[in-house]
N, C-alpha and C positions, 0 to 999 in steps of 0.2 A: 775376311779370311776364308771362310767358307765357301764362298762365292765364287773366291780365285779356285781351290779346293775342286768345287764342283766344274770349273770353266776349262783348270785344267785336265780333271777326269772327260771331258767332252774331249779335248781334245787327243787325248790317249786312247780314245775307243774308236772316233772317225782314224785315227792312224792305224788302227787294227783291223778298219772293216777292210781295206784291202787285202787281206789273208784271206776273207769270208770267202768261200766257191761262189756263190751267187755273184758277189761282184767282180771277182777273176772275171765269170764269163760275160759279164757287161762290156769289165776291160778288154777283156779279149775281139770280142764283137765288135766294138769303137775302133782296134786295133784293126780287126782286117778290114774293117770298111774302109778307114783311110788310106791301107793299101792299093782297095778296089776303085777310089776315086781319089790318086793324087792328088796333093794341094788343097784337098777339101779341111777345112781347119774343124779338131773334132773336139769339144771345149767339155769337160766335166765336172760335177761336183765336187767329186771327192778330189784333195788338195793334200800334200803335194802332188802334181801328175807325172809329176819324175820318178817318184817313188813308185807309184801306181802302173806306171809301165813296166818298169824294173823285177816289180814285183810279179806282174805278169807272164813277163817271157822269160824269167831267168830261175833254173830252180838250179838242184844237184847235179844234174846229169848235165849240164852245161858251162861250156870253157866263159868267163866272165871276163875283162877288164877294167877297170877304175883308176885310169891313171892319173886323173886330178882330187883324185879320193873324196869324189863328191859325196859316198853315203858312209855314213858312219860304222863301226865295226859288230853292234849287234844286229843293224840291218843287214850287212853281208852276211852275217853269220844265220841270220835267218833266212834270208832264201839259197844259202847252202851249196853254193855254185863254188866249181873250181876255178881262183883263181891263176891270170895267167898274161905274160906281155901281150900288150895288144895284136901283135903281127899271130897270134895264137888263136886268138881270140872270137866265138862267134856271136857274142854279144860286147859291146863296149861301150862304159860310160865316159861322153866326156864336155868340156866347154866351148860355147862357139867361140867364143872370146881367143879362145887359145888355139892358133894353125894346128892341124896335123902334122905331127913330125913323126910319122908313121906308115906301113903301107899295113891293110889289115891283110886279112884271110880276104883272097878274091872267088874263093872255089877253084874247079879244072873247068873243063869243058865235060868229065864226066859226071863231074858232081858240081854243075853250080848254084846248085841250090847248098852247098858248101859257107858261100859264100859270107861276111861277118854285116852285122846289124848294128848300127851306131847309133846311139842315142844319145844329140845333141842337146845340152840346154842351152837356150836362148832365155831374149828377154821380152821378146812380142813376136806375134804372128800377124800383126795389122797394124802396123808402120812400122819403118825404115826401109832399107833398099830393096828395091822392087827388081821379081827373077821373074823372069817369061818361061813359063813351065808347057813339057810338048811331050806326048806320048801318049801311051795305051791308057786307058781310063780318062780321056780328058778331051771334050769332043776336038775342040781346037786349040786356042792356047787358053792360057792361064795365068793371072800376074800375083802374087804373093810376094807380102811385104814382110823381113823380118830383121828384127833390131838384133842384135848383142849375137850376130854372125861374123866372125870374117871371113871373107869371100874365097879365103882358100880353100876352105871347106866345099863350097860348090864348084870350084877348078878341080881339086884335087875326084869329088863324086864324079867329074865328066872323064876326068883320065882312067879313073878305076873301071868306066864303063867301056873302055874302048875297045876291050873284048868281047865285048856281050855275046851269051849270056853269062861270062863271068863280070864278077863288080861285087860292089857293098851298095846297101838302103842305106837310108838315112833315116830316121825318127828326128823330128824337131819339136822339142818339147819346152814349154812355157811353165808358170804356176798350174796351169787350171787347162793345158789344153795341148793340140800335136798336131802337126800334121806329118806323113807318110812321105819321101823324096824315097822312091825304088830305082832301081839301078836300069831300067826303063826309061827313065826319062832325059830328054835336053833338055837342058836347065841355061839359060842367058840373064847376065847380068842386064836389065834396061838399065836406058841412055837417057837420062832426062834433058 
């Protein structure tokens, strides 16, 4: 009994270190690296990485979504973000599993950095169907593999981008890991 006790106080303090500043700017730093290098898959300790993202870019002063109500109501409540529909939205949780039936915030052309931040969870970043990834940060191409995606998800990224520079990122997040899809990129489904 003690043991669970002690097992589950472990596990209630690595869920808190993500609050800590120190590790904000860890996440943070993991966070624009895999902006700065597409498709680079950036894997971390600390668990969940959904959370750990979330927790990173989302405070008060930002419009939120969660339309598959992935995090529970005192995680919202703690990082303190207005919620709001997703077409609102500059940050949005949601599932790959589940298409978008949505169009987010695309930005203008004078603000597109306007534009909304989607952070998908998935079920792997190294196997299932393989994207030929092409753009700025990536010398040539690039093949990433990800399971528990459907692929409207990357139809719908390449439509949002047709104005460039207005469009939405993508965040692709695992248990333990992300990688970065910016509205920079051609993204192709490979043909086995």
């Amino acid at each position: 009994m003690l043991n669970t006790a002690i097992s589950s106080l472990d596990e209630h303090e690595k869920a808190l270190q993500i609050w800590q500043p120190s590790m904000q700017q860890q996440l943070f730093k993991g966070l624009m690296q895999s902006f700065s290098y597409p498709g680079k898959i950036i894997t971390i300790a600390q668990q969940p990485a959904l959370m750990a993202v979330v927790a990173t870019l989302v405070d008060q002063g930002i419009t939120f979504s969660d339309p598959a109500h992935q995090l529970d109501a005192l995680f919202t409540q703690r990082i303190g973000c207005r919620l709001c529909p997703p077409s609102e939205a500059a940050f949005l949780l949601c599932k790959g599993l589940t298409s978008p039936d949505f169009i987010p915030n695309l930005g203008s052309l004078e603000c597109p950095e306007a534009g909304a931040t989607i952070i998908v969870s998935v079920d792997s970043l190294s196997k299932g169907t393989p994207y030929r990834l092409r753009g700025p940060g990536i010398q040539d191409t690039l093949t990433l593999q990800v399971s528990g995606l459907d692929t409207a998800w990357i139809k719908a990224h390449q439509k949002w981008r047709t104005h460039y520079p207005m469009g939405a990122d993508l965040i692709l997040v695992t248990e333990d890991s992300w990688v970065a899809l910016p509205r920079t990129l051609i993204i192709m489904e490979e043909t086995r």
